[in-house]
C-alpha positions as CSV (number, residue, x, y, z in Angstrom):
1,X,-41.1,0.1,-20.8
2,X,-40.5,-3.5,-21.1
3,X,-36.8,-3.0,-22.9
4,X,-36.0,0.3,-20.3
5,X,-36.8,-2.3,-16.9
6,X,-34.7,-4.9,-19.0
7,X,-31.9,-2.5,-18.8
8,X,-31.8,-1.2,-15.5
9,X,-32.1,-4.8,-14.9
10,X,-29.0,-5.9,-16.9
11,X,-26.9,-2.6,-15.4
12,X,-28.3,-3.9,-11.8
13,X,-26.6,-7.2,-12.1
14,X,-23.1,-5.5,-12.9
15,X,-20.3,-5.4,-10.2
16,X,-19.6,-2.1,-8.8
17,X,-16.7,-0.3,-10.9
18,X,-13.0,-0.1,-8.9
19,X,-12.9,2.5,-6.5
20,X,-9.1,3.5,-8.5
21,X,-8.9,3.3,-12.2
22,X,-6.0,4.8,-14.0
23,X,-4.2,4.2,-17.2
24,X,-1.0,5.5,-18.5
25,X,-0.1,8.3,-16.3
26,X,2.5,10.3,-17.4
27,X,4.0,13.7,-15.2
28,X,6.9,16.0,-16.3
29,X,8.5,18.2,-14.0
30,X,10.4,20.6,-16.7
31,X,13.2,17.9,-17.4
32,X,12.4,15.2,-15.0
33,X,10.2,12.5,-15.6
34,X,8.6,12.1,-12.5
35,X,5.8,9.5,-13.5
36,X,6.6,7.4,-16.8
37,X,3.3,4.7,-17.8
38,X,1.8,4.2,-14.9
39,X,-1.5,2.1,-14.6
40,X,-3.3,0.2,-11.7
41,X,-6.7,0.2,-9.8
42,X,-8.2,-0.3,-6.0
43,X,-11.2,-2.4,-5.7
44,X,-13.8,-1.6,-3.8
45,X,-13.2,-2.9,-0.4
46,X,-9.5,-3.4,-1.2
47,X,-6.5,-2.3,0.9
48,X,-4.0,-1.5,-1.6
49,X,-0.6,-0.4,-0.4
50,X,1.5,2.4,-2.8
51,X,5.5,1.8,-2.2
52,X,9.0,3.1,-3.2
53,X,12.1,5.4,-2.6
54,X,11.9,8.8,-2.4
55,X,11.5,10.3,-5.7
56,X,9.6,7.4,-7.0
57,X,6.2,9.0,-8.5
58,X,3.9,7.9,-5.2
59,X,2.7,11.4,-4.1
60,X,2.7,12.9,-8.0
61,X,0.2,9.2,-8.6
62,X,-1.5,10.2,-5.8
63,X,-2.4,14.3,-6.6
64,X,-3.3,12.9,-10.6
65,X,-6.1,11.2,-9.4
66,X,-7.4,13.5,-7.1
67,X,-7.4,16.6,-9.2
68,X,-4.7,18.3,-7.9
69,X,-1.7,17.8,-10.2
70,X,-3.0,17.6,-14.1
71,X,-1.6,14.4,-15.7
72,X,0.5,15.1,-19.1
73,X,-1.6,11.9,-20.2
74,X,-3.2,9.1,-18.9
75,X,-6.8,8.7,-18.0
76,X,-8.5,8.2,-14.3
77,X,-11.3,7.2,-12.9
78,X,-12.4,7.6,-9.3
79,X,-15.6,5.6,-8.2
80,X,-16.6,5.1,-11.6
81,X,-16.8,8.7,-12.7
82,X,-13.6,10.6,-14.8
83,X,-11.1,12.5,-12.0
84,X,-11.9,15.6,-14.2
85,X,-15.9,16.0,-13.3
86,X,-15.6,17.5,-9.3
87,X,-18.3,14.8,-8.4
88,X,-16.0,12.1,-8.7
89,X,-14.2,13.2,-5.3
90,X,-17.3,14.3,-3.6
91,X,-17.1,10.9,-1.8
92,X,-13.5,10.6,-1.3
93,X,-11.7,11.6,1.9
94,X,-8.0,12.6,1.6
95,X,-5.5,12.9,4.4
96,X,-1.8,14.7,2.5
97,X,1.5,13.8,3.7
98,X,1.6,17.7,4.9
99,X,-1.1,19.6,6.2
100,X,-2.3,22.2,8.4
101,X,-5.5,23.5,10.2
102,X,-5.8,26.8,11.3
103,X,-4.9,26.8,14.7
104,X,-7.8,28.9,16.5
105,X,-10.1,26.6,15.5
106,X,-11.2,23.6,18.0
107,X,-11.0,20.0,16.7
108,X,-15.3,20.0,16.4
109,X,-15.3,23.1,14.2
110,X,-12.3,21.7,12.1
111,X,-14.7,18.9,11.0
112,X,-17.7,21.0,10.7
113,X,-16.2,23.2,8.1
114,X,-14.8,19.8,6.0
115,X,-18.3,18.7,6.4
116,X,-19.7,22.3,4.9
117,X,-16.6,21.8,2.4
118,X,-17.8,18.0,0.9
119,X,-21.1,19.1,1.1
120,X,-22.9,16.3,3.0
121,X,-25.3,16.4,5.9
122,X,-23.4,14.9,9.1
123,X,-25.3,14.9,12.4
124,X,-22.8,16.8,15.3
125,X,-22.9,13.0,17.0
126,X,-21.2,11.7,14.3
127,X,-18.8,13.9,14.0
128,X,-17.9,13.4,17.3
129,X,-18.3,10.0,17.0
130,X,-15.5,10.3,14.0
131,X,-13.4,11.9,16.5
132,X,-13.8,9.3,18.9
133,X,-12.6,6.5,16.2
134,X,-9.7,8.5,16.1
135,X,-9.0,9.2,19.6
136,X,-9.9,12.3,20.0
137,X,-13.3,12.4,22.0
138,X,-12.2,14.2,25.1
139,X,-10.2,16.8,22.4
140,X,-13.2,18.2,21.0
141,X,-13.5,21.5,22.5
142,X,-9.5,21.9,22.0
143,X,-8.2,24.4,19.7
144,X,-6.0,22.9,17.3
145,X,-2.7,25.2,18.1
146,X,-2.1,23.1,21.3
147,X,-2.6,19.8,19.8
148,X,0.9,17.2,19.1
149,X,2.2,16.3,15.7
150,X,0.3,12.9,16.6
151,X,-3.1,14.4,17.3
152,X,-2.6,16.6,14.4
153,X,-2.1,13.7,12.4
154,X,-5.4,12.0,14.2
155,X,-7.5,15.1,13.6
156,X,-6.4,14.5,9.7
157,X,-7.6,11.1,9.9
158,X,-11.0,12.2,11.2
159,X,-11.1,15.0,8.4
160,X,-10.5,12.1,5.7
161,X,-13.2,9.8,7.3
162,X,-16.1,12.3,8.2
163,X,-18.0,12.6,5.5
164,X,-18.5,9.1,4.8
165,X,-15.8,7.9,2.1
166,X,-16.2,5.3,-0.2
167,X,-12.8,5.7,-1.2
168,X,-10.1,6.8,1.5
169,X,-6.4,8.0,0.1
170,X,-3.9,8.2,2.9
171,X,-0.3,9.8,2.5
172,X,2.1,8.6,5.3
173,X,-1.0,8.1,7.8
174,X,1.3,7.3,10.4
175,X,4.1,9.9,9.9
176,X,4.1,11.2,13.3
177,X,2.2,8.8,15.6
178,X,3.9,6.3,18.4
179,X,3.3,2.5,18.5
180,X,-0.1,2.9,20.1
181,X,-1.2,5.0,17.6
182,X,0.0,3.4,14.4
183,X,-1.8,0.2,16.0
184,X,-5.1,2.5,16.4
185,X,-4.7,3.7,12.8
186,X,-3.8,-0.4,11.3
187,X,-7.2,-1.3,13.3
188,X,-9.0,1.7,11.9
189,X,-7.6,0.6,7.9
190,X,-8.8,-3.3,8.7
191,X,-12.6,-1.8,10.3
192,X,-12.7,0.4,6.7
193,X,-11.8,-2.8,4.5
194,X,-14.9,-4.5,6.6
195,X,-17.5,-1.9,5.9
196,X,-16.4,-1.6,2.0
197,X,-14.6,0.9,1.4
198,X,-11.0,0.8,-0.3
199,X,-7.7,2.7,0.6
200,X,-4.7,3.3,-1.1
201,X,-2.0,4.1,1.3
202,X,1.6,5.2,0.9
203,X,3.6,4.6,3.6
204,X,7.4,4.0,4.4
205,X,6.7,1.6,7.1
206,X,6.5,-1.6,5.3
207,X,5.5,-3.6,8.4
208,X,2.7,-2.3,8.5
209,X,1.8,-2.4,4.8
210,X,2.5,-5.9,5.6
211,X,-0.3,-6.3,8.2
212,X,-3.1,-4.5,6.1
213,X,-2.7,-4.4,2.7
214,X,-4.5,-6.7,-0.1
215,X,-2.3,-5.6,-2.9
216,X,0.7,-3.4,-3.7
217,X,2.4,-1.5,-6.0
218,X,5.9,-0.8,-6.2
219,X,7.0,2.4,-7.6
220,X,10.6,2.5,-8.6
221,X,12.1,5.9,-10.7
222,X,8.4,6.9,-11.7
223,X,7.7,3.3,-13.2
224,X,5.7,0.3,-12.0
225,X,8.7,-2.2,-10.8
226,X,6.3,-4.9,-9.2
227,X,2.7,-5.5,-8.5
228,X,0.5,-7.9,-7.1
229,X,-1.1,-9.7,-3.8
230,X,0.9,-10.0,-0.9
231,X,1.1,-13.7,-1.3
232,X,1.9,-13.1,-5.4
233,X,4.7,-10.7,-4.3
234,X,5.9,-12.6,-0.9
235,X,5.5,-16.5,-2.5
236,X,9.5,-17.2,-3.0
237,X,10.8,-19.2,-0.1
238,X,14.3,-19.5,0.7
239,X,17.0,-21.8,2.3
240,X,19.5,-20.3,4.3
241,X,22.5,-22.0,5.7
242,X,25.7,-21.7,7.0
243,X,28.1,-24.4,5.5
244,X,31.7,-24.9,5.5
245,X,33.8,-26.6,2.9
246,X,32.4,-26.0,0.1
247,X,34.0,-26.8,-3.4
248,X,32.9,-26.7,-6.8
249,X,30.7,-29.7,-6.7
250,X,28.9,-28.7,-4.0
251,X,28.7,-25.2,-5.0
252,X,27.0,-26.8,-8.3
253,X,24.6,-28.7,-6.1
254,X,23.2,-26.0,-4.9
255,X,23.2,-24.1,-7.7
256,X,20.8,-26.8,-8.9
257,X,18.4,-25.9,-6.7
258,X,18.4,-22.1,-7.1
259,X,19.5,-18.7,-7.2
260,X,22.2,-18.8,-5.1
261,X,24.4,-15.8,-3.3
262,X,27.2,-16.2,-0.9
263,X,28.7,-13.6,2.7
264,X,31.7,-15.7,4.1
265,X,30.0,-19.4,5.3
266,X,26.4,-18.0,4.9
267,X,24.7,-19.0,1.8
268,X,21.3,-18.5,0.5
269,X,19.2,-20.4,-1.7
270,X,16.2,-19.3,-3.8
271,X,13.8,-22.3,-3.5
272,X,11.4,-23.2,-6.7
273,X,8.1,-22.4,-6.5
274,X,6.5,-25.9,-6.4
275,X,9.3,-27.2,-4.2
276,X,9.4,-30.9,-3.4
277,X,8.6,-31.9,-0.3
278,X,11.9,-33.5,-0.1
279,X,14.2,-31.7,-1.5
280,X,15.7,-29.5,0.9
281,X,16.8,-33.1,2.8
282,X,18.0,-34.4,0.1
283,X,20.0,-31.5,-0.7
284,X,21.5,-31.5,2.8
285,X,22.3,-35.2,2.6
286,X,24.1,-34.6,-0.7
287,X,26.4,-31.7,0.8
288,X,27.0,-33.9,3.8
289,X,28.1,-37.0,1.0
290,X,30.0,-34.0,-0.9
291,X,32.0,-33.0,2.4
292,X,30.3,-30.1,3.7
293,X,30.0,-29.3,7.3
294,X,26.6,-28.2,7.6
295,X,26.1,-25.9,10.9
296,X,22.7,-24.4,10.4
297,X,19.8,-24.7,8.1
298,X,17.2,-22.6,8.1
299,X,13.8,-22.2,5.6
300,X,12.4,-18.7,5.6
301,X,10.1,-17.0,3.6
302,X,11.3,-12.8,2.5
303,X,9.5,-10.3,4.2
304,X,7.6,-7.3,2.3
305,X,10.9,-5.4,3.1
306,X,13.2,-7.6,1.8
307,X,11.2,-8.4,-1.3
308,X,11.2,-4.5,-1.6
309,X,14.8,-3.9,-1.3
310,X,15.3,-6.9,-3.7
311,X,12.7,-4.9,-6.7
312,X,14.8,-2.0,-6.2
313,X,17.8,-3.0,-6.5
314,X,18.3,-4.9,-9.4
315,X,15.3,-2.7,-11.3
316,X,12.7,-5.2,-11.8
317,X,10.7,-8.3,-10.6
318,X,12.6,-11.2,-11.1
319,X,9.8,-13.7,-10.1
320,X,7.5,-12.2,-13.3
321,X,8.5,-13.2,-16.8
């Protein structure tokens, strides 16, 4: 009894397995690779954001580890249990990029019967609590056929949350929703991430990747072109200016510094990672000696769209070794 109490004791005291494991996930569609190698996981509690072009592999990841698209190979794990025993999505809610409800039903009943579907005991309060959290309290009673695209697309977010997630995986949440309601749903992401449980979301609006995501991974042609933290994948500053005069000595200079690209009189400047404090000064003081009219100088650091665009086009992270 001793050694059995010892164990539970030991298995106690380790953390919580990811909420998202997968390695090596391969999918081919007859002659097109559409996922080629791809591995990653989501914490628990973790916001992780899932990006790329069209075409890249995001919604082919996304149905692998939910059962719905059999891998060719590659391994997953979903709350710590293999994606191929049903139990692992038992506390998993789902929204798809395209979905429908059958229209004759009300909002209420539409979450009844995914609460009869998962299996799990929710109180009619709480469902109509879920709805609320949504936006959709005063809806209830409404039969789905007259709702919006927008409160379609908020009924779906009540459908993934009502039976009490630990894991939440959202395709293009905010597809059809206005300004108000992609705020509601960036609140509703940052309230989950509070009470524990992770999300992967795939979404093409970047800003708001930006606002709520931990991590991300890029997706580029099936293949994992970048991953990290925001702060990992957002750290390189630049220097932009606008300058003219510049010859070969000054062009030099700056190439000193950094990488360094060029549109008429604008130039921009990759800075170093453990920039000097003074070096963009001095840098400005040496074009000035070199003859350089210097009209505008300006320190910025790239965006999560920029920093995209930059992955994608030249085909990998340039900031990794």
């Amino acid at each position: 009894m001793t050694e059995l109490h010892d164990a539970e004791a030991m298995i106690s005291d380790l953390p919580p397995s990811p909420a998202v494991w997968c390695s090596g996930l391969h999918k081919r569609y007859r002659r097109r690779t559409a996922v080629d190698g791809v591995s990653f996981t989501v914490g628990r509690g973790e916001v992780m954001g899932l990006l790329g072009p069209n075409g890249a592999g995001k919604t082919s990841v996304i149905k692998m580890l939910l059962g719905l698209v059999r891998p060719d190979a590659g391994e997953v794990l979903l709350l710590g249990r293999s994606a191929r025993d049903p139990r692992s999505r038992s506390r998993v809610g789902y929204l798809p990029e395209l979905f429908r409800y059958q229209p004759w039903l009300t909002a209420a009943e539409v979450l009844a019967l995914h609460v009869r579907l998962a299996g799990v005991a929710v109180p009619e309060a709480e469902r109509r609590e879920c709805l609320g959290t949504v936006g959709l309290a005063d809806r209830a009673g409404d039969r789905v056929g007259g709702f919006s695209k927008g409160m379609q697309q908020r009924l779906g977010l009540a459908v993934a949350l009502v039976a009490r997630p630990e894991l939440v995986v959202l395709d293009e949440p905010t597809s059809a929703l206005d300004p108000v309601g992609r705020a509601d749903v960036r609140d509703l992401l940052l309230s989950l991430r509070e009470r524990g449980v992770a999300v992967l979301l795939n979404s093409h609006l970047i800003g708001e990747v930006e606002r709520v995501c931990d991590r991300v991974v890029i997706l580029d042609q099936g293949r994992i072109a970048a991953s990290g933290t925001l702060p990992e994948l957002l750290g390189r500053r630049e220097l932009r200016l606008r300058l003219d005069g510049v010859g070969e000595r000054a062009a030099a200079r700056l190439a000193a510094v950094g990488r360094t690209t060029r549109s008429g009189d604008a130039f921009t400047v990759v800075l170093p990672a453990e920039e000097e404090s003074g070096a963009v000064p001095g840098l400005v003081a040496d074009l000035v000696g070199l003859g350089v009219r210097v009209h505008a100088v300006e320190p910025v650091r790239i965006s999560l769209e920029e920093r995209l665009l930059d992955i994608l086009r030249t085909g990998h992270d340039e900031e990794r070794p």
